[in-house]
C-alpha positions as CSV (number, residue, x, y, z in Angstrom):
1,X,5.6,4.4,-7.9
2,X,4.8,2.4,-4.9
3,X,2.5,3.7,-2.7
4,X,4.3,2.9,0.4
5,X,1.8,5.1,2.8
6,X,-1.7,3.4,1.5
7,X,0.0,-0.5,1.8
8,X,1.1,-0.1,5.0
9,X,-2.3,1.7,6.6
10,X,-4.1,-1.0,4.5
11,X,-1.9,-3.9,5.7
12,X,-1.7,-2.5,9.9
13,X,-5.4,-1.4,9.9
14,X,-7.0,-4.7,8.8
15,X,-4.8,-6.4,10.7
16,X,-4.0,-4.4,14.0
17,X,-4.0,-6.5,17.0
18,X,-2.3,-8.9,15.2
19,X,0.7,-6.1,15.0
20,X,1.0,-5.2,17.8
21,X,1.0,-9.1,19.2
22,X,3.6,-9.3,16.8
23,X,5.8,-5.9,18.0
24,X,4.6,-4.8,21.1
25,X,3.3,-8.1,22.9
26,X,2.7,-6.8,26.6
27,X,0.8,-3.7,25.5
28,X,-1.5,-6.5,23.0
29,X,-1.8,-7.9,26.7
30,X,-3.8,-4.6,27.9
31,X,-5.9,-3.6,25.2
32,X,-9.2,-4.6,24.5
33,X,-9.6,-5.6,21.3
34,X,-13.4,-4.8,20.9
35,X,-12.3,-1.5,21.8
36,X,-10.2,-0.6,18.8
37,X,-11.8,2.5,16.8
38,X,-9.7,4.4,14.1
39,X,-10.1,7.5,13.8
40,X,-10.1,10.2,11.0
41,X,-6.8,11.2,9.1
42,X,-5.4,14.0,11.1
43,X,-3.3,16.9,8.9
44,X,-0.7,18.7,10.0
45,X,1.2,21.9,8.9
46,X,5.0,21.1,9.0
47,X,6.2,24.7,10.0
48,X,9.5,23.9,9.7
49,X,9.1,22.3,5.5
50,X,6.1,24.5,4.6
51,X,4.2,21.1,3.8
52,X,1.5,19.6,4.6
53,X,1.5,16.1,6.7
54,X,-0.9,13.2,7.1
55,X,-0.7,10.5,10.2
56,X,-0.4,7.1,8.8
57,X,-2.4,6.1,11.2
58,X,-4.3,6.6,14.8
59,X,-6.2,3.9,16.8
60,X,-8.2,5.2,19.7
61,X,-8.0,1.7,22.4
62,X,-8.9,1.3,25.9
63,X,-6.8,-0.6,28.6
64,X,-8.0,-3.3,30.7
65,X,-8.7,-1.6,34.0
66,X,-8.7,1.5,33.3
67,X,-11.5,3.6,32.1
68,X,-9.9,6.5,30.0
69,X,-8.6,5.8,26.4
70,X,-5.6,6.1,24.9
71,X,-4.4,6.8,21.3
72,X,-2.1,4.6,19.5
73,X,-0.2,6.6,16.6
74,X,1.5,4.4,14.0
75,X,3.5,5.6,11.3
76,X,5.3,4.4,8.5
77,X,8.5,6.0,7.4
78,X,9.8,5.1,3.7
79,X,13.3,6.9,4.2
80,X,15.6,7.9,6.8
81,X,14.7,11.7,7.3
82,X,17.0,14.2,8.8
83,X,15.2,16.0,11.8
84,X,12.5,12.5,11.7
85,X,12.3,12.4,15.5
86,X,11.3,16.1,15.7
87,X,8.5,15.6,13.6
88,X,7.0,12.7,15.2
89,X,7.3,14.7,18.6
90,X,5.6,18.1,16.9
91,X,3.0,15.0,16.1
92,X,2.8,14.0,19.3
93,X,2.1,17.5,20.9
94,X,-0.5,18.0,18.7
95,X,-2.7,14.9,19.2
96,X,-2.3,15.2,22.7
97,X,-3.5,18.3,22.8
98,X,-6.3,18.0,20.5
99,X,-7.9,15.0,22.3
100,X,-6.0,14.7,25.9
101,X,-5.7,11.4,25.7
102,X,-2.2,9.1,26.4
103,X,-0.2,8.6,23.7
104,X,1.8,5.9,22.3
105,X,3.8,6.4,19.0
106,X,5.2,3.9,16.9
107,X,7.4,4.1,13.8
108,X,8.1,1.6,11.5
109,X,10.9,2.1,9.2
110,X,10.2,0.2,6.0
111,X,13.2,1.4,4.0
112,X,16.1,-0.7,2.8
113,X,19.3,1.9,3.8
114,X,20.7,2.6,5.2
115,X,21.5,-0.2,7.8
116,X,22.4,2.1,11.0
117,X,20.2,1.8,13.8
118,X,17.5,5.0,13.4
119,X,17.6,7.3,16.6
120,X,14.0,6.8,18.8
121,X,14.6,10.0,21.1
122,X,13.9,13.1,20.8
123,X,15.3,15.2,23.7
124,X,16.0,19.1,24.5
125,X,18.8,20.0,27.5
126,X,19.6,23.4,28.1
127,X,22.7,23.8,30.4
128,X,22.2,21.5,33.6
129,X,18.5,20.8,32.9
130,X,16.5,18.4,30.9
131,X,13.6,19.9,29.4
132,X,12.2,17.6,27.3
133,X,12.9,13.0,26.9
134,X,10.5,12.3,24.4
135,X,10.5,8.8,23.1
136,X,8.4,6.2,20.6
137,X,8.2,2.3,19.9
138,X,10.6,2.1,16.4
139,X,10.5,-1.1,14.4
140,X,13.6,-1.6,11.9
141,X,12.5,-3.8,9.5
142,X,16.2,-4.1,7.8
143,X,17.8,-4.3,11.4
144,X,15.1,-7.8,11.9
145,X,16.0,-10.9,10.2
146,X,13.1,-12.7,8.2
147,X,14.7,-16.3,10.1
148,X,13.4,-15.3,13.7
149,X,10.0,-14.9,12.1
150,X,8.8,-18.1,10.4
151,X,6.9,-19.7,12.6
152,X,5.1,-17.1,13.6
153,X,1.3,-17.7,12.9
154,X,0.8,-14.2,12.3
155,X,-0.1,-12.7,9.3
156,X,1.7,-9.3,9.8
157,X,4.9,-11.5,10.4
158,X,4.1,-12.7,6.4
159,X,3.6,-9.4,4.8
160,X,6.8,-8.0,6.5
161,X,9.2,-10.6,6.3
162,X,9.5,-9.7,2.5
163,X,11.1,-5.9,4.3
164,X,13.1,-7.7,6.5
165,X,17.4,-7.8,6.4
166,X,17.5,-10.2,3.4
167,X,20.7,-11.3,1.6
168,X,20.2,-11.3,-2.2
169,X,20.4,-14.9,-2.1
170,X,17.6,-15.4,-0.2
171,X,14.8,-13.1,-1.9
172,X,13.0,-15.9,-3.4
173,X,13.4,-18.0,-0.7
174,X,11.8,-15.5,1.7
175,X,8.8,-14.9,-0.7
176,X,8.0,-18.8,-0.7
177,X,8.1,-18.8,2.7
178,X,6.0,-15.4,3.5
179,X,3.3,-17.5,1.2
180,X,4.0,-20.7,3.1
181,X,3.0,-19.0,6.6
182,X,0.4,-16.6,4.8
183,X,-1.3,-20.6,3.6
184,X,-1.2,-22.0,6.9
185,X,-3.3,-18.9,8.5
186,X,-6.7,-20.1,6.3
187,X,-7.7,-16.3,6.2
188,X,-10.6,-15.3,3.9
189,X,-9.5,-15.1,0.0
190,X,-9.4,-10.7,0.7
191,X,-7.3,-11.0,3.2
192,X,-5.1,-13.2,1.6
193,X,-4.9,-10.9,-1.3
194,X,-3.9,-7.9,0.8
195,X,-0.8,-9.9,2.3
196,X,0.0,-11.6,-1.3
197,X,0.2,-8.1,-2.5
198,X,1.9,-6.8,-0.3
199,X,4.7,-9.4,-0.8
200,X,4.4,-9.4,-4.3
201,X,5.0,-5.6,-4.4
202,X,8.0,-6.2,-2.1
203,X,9.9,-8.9,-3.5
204,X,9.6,-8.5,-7.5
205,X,11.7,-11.3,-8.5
206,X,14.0,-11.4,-11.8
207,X,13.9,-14.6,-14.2
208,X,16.5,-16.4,-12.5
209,X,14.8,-16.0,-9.2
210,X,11.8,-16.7,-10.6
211,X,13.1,-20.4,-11.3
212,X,14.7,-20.4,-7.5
213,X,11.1,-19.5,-6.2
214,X,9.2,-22.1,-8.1
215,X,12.1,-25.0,-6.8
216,X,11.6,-23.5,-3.3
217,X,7.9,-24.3,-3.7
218,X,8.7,-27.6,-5.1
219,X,10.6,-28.3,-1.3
220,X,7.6,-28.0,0.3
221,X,5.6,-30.4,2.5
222,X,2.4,-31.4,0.7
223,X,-0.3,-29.2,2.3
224,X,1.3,-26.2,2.4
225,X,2.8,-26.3,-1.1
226,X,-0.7,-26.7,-2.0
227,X,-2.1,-23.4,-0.3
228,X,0.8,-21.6,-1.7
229,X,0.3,-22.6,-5.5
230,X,-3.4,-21.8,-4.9
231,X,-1.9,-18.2,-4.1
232,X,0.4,-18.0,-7.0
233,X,-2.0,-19.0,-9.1
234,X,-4.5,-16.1,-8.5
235,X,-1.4,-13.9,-8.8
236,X,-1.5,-15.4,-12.7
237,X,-5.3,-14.9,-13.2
238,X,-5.4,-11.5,-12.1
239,X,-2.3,-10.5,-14.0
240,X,-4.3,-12.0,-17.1
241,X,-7.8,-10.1,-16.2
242,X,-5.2,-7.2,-16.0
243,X,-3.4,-8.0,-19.1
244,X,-6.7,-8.2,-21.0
245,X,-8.1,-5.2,-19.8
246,X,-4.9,-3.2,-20.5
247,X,-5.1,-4.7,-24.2
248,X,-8.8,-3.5,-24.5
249,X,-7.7,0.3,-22.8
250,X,-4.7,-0.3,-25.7
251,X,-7.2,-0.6,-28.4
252,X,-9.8,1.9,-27.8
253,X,-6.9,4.5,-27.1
254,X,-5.8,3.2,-30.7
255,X,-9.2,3.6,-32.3
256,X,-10.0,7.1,-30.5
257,X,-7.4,8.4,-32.2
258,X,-7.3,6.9,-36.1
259,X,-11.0,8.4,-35.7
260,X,-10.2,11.4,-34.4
261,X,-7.5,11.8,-37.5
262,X,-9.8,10.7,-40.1
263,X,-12.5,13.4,-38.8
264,X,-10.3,15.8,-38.8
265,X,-9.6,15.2,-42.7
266,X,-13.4,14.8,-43.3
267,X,-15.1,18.4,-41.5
268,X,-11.7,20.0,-40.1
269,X,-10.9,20.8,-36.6
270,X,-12.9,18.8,-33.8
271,X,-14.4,21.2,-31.4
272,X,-13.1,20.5,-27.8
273,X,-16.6,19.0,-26.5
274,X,-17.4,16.8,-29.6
275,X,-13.8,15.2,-28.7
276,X,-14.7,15.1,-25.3
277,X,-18.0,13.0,-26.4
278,X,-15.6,10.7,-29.0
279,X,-13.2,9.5,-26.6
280,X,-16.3,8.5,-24.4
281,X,-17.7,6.2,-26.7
282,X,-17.2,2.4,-26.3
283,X,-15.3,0.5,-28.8
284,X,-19.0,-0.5,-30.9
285,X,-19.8,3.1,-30.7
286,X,-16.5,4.1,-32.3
287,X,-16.5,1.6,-35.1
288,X,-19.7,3.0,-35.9
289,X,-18.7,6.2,-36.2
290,X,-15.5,4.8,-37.9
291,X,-18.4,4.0,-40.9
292,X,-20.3,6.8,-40.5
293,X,-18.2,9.3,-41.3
294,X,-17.4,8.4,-44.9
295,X,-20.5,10.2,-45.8
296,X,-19.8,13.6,-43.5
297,X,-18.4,16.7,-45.0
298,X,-18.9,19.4,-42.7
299,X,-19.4,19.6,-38.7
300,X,-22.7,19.6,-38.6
301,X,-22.7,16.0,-39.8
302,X,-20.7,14.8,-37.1
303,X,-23.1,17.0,-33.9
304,X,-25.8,15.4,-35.5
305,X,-24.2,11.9,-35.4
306,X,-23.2,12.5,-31.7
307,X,-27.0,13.8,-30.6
308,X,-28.5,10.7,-32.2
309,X,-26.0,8.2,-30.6
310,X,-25.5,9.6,-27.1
């Protein structure tokens, strides 16, 4: 499953000020960027769901002109929750108290559907009096559309125009273009992994719009089409690395257990550690053993083998 939770932190954390320029321009204006400090996960007890909760994530940031701090608490929401605004205000009481510092929420919803506008206010009135107007920054990524954002020299606008409104048309369309801006940005080759990823996880493509993506490519002006192949093709060298090492994972699994069944014939039931010690063994070590134990005939043989070899 996708880790929805770790790419966004990943994704907003290396590349905060560039988020909020992105979402929230005039408070970009009044923070310092040299200022920006992170701080620790913070967990909650949800009272209400008996569960337990963990921020996305909170930026401690100072103002220009002013000398106090002020938090900034981002989160990322997956699905449309019943009760969502609640929750973000119970989080909002709680960091405020804890550090008695301003502040400022933020929600991103990330999901697909549904398409309605998610409510931003949480708010108590009892009879003729207000009690309570609580209210955060919310960013609909399925309510934007990917169009307003492509020429934007930003590399959050990249990663998250692949969870924008997109017809079903356009998916590969929109990936060639998130690389196409993510190329033009000349970021360092991690970087550029972290927002490849992050599109590549988005906008899996089928055959068909596999063949749309790579003519999409083709439309490209010259320099850019060049960054973005340079992308693409680390995409295909890491899913061979990947492919390799899940073949070699394949075959040791594979080898573990032909000698686990052959010892089993040999001396009878493997005791718990000596399996423990087997399935530890590289695939040289294994194929050793795989000779070895032709001339075994009780467990003793096989502790002895294990000592002498570990």
């Amino acid at each position: 499953m996708t880790d929805h939770d770790r790419l966004f932190k990943e994704l907003l954390s290396t590349f905060f000020m560039e988020f909020l320029e992105l979402f929230l321009p005039e408070l970009a204006l009044q923070v310092e960027p040299e200022s920006v400090r992170f701080l620790p996960q913070e967990y909650f007890a949800d009272l209400t769901s008996g569960e337990k909760k963990i921020i996305d994530l909170l930026a401690q940031v100072k103002l220009s002109g002013q000398d106090a701090g002020i938090l900034i608490h981002v989160e990322a929401q997956a699905s449309s929750k019943p009760d969502f605004t609640r929750r973000i205000f119970f989080y909002f009481a709680r960091l405020y108290q804890k550090y008695l510092q301003h502040v400022y929420p933020v929600v991103i919803f990330s999901f697909d559907e549904p398409l309605r506008e998610e409510p931003h206010t949480h708010s108590v009135e009892i009879a003729d009096l207000k009690v309570l107007e609580f209210n955060f920054a919310a960013i609909q990524l399925n309510r934007l559309n990917w169009r307003d954002y492509l020429n934007q020299r930003n590399p959050v606008a990249a990663a998250l125009m692949a969870k924008m409104k997109i017809a079903s048309g356009d998916r590969a369309k929109v990936k060639a273009e998130c690389l196409r801006v993510l190329a033009t940005l000349q970021l360092n080759p991690a970087k550029v992994e972290l927002i490849s990823g992050f599109v590549d996880t988005y906008l899996r493509l089928s055959a068909q719009e596999e063949e749309i993506f790579q003519a999409e490519i083709g439309k490209l002006e010259e320099t850019d089409r060049e960054g973005v192949m340079q992308i693409v093709t680390s995409w295909m060298e890491r899913g061979i690395e990947q492919g390799i090492e899940q073949g070699i994972e394949r075959g040791l699994q594979h080898e573990r257990s032909l000698i686990l069944r052959l010892l089993n014939r040999r001396v009878g039931t493997i005791a718990s550690e000596a399996e423990a010690q087997i399935r530890s063994l590289s695939l040289a070590q294994l194929e050793a053993l795989g000779e070895a134990l032709l001339d075994f005939s009780q467990p003793s043989d096989l502790s002895a083998w294990l000592r002498s070899h570990s």
